[in-house]
N, C-alpha and C positions, 0 to 999 in steps of 0.2 A: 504493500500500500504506500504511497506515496505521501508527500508532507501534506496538500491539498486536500487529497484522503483521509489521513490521519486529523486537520486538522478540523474536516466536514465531521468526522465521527466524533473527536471530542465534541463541538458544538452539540451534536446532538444528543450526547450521554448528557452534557448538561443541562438541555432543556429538559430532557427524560426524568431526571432529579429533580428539577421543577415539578414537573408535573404529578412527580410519585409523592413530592411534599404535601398534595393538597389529600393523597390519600391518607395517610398517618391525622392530618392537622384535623381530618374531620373528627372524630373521635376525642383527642384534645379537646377541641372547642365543646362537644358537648360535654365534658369532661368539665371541663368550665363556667359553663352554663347551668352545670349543677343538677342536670338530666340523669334521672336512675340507670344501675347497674341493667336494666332490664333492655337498654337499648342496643349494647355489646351484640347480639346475634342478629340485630340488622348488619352493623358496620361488618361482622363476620362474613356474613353473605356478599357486602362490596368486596370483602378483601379477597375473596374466593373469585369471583369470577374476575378481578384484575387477575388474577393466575390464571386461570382459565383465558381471559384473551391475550395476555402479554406473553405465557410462556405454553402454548398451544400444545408443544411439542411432548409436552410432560405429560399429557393425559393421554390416553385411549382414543383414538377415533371412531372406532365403531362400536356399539352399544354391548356386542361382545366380549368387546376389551375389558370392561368396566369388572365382568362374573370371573377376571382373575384375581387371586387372593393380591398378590402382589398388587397390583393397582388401588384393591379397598385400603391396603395398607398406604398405601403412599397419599390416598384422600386422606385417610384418616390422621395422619400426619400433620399434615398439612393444614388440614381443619384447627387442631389443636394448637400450632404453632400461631394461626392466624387469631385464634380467641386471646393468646398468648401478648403476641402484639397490641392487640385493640383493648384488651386490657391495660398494658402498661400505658398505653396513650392516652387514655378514658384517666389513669390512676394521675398520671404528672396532670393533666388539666383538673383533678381534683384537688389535688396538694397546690395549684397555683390560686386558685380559686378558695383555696382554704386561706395559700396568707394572705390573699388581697383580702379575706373577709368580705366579698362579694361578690355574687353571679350576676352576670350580665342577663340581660332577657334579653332573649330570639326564638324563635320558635325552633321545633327539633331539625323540620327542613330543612335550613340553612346548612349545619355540618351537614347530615347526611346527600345534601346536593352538591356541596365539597368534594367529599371522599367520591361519591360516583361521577363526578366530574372529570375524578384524575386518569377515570377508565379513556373516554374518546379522546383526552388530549395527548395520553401515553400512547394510545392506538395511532396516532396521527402523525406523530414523531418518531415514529417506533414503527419496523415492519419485522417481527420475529421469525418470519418462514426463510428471511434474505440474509439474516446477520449471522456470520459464522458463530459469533463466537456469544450468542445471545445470553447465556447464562453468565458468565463472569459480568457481562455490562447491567444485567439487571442486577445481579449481587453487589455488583459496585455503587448500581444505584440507591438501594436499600440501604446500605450501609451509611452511606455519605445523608441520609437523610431518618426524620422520625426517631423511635426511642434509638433505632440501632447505632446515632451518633449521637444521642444525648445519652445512652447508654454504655456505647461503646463493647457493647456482646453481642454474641451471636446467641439467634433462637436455642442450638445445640446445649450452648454454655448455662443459658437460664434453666433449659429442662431438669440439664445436672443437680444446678443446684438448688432446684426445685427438691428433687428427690432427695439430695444432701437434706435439706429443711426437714421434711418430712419424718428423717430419723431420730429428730428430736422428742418427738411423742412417745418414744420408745423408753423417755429417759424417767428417773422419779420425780414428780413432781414438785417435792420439796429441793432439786437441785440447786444447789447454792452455785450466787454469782459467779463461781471463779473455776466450777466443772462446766460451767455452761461456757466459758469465755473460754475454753481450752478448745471442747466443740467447734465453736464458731470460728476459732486462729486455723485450725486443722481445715475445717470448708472454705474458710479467707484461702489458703495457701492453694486449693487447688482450683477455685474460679476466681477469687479476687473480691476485694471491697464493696464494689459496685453492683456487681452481679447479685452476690448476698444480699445486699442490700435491696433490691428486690426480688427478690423470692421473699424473704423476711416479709414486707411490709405486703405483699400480695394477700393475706388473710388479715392483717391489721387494720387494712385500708376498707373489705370487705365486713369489716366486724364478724370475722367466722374463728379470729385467730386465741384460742385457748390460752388461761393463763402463762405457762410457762412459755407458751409461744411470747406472750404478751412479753415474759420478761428477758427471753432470748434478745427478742428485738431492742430490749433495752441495752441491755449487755453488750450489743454491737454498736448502737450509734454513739455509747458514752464510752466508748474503748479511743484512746487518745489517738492509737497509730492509726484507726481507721477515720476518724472526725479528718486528721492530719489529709488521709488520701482523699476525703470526698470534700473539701474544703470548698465553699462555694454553694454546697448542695442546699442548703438549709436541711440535711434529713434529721438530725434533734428534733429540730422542729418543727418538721412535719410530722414525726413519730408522736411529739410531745400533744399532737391535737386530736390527736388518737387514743389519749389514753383518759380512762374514766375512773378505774378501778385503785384502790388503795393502796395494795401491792406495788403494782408497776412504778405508779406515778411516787412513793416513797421511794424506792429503787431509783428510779429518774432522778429524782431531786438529789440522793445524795451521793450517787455517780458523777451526774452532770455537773456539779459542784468541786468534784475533785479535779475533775477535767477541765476548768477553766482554768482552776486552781495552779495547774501542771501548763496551761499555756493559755495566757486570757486570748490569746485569738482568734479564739475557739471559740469565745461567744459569739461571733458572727453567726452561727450556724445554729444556734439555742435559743428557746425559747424567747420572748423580751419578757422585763419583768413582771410586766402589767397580765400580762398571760397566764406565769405564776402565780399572782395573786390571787385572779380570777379562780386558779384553778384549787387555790385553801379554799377558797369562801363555798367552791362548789361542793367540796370534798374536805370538810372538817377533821376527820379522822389523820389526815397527813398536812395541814397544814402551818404546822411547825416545820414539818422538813420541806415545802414549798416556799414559804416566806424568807428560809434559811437559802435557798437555792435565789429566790428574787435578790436578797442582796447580797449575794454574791455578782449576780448578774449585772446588780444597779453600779458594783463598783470595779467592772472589769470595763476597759475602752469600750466605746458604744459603736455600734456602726454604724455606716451611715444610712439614714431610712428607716433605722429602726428603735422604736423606744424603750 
């Protein structure tokens, strides 16, 4: 291929990234919008037939094809990983929406004519029966866009550590902080902070996630070396608006305490105080060790934007 070549294809990989943006954003927004978990198998169904017209080549073509196992397997796959995605993007527009402390109003139409949008403009940019090499350029489209660069994993990697998660329920409930923190270093080392990080908060966010899930999750976002990698993230803080129960939120406050303690620039990413406070007055039973975590917070560097 030639430079003119090569540079007609980039052009078009990057509109294709455009376009695939609007697929992920739908979901987000209604994520944002503050629209129930119940919406997720619509977006599912967009993200399914973008596979279906974008990578043709992957399914069956004749209705015969379909009654091989191998093929229900690779739907079925795929299916999953797609709920996978549109959840994660449904979850980050819930957690944004959570700190603005405000849903925007728009009707549901709006995202979901988004997402199905990104179907005829990828189709238009894009001809997958002509392009040698269609799967690396749509893998590369994917990645460069939606959770998979604001996450930075692959589907693969989240499944893992999905199942990694999962083993915790195996453990005794009364596990104290520092067998559960050993757990999580051990799942940190084989997918990484981030990844964890969502698997973790994917039952928290849901309200399905069981106490000692509840305090694993804790036990992660107030661990110094991982605040240190996700720096930026606000996840304390998203975790912190998740949490209702007396347990946890005791555990929160006097982890998150010691972790500022160990590098105050770490509150960027915790709680603000006023959150804490809220959060004695809601919850009496811990609100000595809540108030004790607000001023800690009142007297570490503030950041900016937040009180």
């Amino acid at each position: 291929m030639g430079e003119k070549g090569k540079a007609g294809m980039n052009n078009r990989l990057r509109l294709l990234q455009g376009a695939t943006a609007l697929l992920y954003f739908g979901p987000l927004l209604a994520g944002l919008g503050g629209f129930g978990w119940s919406v997720i198998p619509v977006f599912v169904v967009i993200f399914l037939l973008w596979l279906f017209i974008l990578r043709p080549q992957d399914w069956p073509r004749r209705p015969s094809g379909w009654l091989r196992p191998e093929a229900q397997t690779a739907f079925l796959t795929q299916g999953l990983v797609q709920v996978l995605l549109v959840a994660v993007s449904f979850g980050i527009g819930r957690g944004i929406g959570g700190v603005l402390g405000a849903a925007p109003r728009f009707p549901l139409m709006l995202p979901l004519a988004i997402s199905f949008l990104s179907i005829p403009l990828a189709r238009m940019i894009w001809d997958p029966w002509q392009a040698e090499a269609v799967n690396d350029l749509l893998d590369g489209a994917v990645a460069q866009i939606g959770p998979a660069r604001v996450l930075a994993v692959s589907p693969a990697r989240l499944a893992a550590a999905g199942r990694m998660v999962a083993t915790l329920d195996r453990l005794p409930q009364d596990s104290p902080p520092d067998e559960l923190r050993r757990h999580l270093a051990a799942m940190t080392a084989q997918v990484g902070p981030e990844v964890l990080r969502v698997a973790l908060m994917d039952k928290v966010g849901d309200g399905s996630a069981g106490a000692l899930h509840r305090r694993a999750a804790v036990v992660h976002a107030t661990d110094g070396a991982v605040a240190d990698a996700l720096a930026g993230s606000a996840h304390a803080a998203t975790l912190f608006q998740h949490l209702s129960d007396p347990e946890a939120l005791r555990l929160f406050a006097r982890r998150c305490a010691v972790m500022i303690g160990e590098n105050p620039a770490r509150r960027a990413d915790c709680p603000a105080p006023a959150e804490a406070r809220a959060a004695a007055q809601a919850v009496p039973e811990v609100a000595e060790a809540l108030h004790g975590l607000a001023m800690v917070l009142e007297a570490a560097p503030q950041p900016a934007g937040r009180g």
